[in-house]
N, C-alpha and C positions, 0 to 999 in steps of 0.2 A: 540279213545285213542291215536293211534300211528299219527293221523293229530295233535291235542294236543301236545305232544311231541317236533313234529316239528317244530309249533310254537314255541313253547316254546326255544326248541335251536336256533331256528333261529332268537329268539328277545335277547338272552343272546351273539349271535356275532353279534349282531348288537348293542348291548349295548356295548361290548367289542372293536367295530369300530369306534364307536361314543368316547372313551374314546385315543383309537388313536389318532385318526382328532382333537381333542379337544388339546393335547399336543403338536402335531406337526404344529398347527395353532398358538400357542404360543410361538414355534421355528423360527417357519419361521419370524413372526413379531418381533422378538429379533433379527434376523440377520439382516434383510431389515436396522433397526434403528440404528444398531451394525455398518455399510458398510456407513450409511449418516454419524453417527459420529465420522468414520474414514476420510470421505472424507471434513467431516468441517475443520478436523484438518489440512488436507494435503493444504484446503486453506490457512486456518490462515497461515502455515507454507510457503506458498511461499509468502503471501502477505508483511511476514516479512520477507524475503531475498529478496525481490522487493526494500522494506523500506531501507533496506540496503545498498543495492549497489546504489539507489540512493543518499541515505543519504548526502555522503561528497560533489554532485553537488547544494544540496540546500544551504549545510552550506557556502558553497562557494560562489552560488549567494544571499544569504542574505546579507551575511561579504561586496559582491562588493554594492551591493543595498546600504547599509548604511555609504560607502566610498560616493557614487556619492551625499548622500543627505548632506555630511558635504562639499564638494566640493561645491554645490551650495549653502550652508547656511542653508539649509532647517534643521538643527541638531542645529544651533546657532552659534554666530560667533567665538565661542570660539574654537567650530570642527572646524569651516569653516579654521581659522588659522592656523590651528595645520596641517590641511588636505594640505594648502598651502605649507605650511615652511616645510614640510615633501619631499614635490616634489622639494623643492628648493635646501635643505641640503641633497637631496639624490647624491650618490656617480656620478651616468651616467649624472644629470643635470650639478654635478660642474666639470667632465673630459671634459663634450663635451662646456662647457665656456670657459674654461680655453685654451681649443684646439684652440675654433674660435677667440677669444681675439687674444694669440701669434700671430695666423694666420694674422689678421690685425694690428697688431704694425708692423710683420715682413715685409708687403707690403707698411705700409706708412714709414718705414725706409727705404727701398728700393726705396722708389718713393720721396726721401724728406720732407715727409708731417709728421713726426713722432710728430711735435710740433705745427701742426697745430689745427685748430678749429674742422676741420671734424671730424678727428680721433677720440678726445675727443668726440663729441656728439656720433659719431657712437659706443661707447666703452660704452655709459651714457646709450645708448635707448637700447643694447644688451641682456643684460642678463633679463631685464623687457618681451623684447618680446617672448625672448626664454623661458621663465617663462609661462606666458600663452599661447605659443605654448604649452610646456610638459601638462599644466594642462586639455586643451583639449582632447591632446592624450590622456591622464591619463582618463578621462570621458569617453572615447569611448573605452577603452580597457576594463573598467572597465564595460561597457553597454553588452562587448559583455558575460562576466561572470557574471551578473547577468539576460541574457537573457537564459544561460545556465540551472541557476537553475532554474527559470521559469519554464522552459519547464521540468526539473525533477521535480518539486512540482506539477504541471500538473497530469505526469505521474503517481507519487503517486498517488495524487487521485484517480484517475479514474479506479488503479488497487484496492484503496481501495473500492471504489463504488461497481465495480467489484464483486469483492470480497462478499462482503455484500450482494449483489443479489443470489449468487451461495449457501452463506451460506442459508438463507430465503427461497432457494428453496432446503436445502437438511434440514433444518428444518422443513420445511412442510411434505418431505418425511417421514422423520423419526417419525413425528405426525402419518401421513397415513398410515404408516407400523404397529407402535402399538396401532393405531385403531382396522387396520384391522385384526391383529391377535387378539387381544379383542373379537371385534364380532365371529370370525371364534369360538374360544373356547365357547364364549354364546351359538354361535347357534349348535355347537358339544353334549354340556352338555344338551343343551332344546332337541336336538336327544335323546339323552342315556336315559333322563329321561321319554321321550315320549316313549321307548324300551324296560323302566323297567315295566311302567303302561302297554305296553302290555305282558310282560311275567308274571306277577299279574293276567289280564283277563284272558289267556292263562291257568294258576294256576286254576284259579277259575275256571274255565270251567273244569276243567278235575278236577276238586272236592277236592282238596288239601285243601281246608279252609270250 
């Protein structure tokens, strides 16, 4: 009777263990998922202050990107014009004409040629060459800002790709975590319940039923 007994309590703290491990397997797997989809967020979260501070380099090389394609027509010639006579009416094209002009009247006045032929064509072919002098600088200044954002649009990516990978792998964690805690409680509860049928045998053996 008193080996009965013992059974018998010793399958009712094991049912009472089994009832433990069952809730705390259901903790643990809420945490584990709890910790991935804090650390989704902390990605999401830097990938959009990544986004950010790149931001104004892309806007910047896109903005130069679609100057250089009205520059070469590639926009129509209606940009292509507008692209032109912008660099022509700009303030630095028409100080530094106006500078090298006087500059050469003031030498063919000085050298007597003020009425001559040269002057005149040299004054005629001027501001044309100076003209697509500025327009190639303008292309290459502008190359080197839209190779800027290039390389921030790059960056973007690659921190969004990133990103995306780390998330995939703490989604899968967080899957595995309340998997695992799942199972831990099934197989807890199939305990308890295998604990209860023996303190029932236990029961019946020591003549209770």
């Amino acid at each position: 009777m008193a080996a009965t007994t013992a059974a018998v309590v010793g399958a009712g703290a094991a049912v009472y263990g089994a009832s433990k491990s069952a809730k705390a397997s259901g903790k643990a797997g809420e945490a584990q998922a709890e910790a991935s989809e804090a650390g989704i967020a902390e990605q999401r979260r830097q990938f959009d202050a990544i986004s950010k501070l790149l931001e104004p380099y892309v806007t910047a090389g896109t903005g130069a990107l679609g100057q250089q394609q009205a520059i070469l027509g590639l926009s129509g010639a209606g940009a292509q014009r507008e692209a032109i006579s912008g660099i022509e009416n700009s303030p630095y094209f028409q100080s530094v004409a106006k500078q090298s002009e006087n500059a050469m009247l003031q030498n063919a006045s000085a050298t007597g040629g003020l009425r001559g032929g040269n002057i005149q064509g040299a004054l005629a072919q001027y501001r044309p060459q100076l003209l697509n002098q500025l327009v190639q600088q303008q292309y290459q200044n502008l190359g080197g800002i839209t190779a800027i954002g290039q390389s921030s649009a790059a960056q973007t990516g690659n921190a969004g790709m990133q990103s995306a990978n780390n998330i995939s792998g703490l989604l899968a964690q967080q899957g595995q975590a309340r998997a695992g805690g799942i199972i831990g409680q099934a197989n807890a509860q199939n305990q308890m319940i295998s604990n209860l049928i023996g303190i029932g045998g236990a029961a019946y053996g020591a003549g209770a039923f």
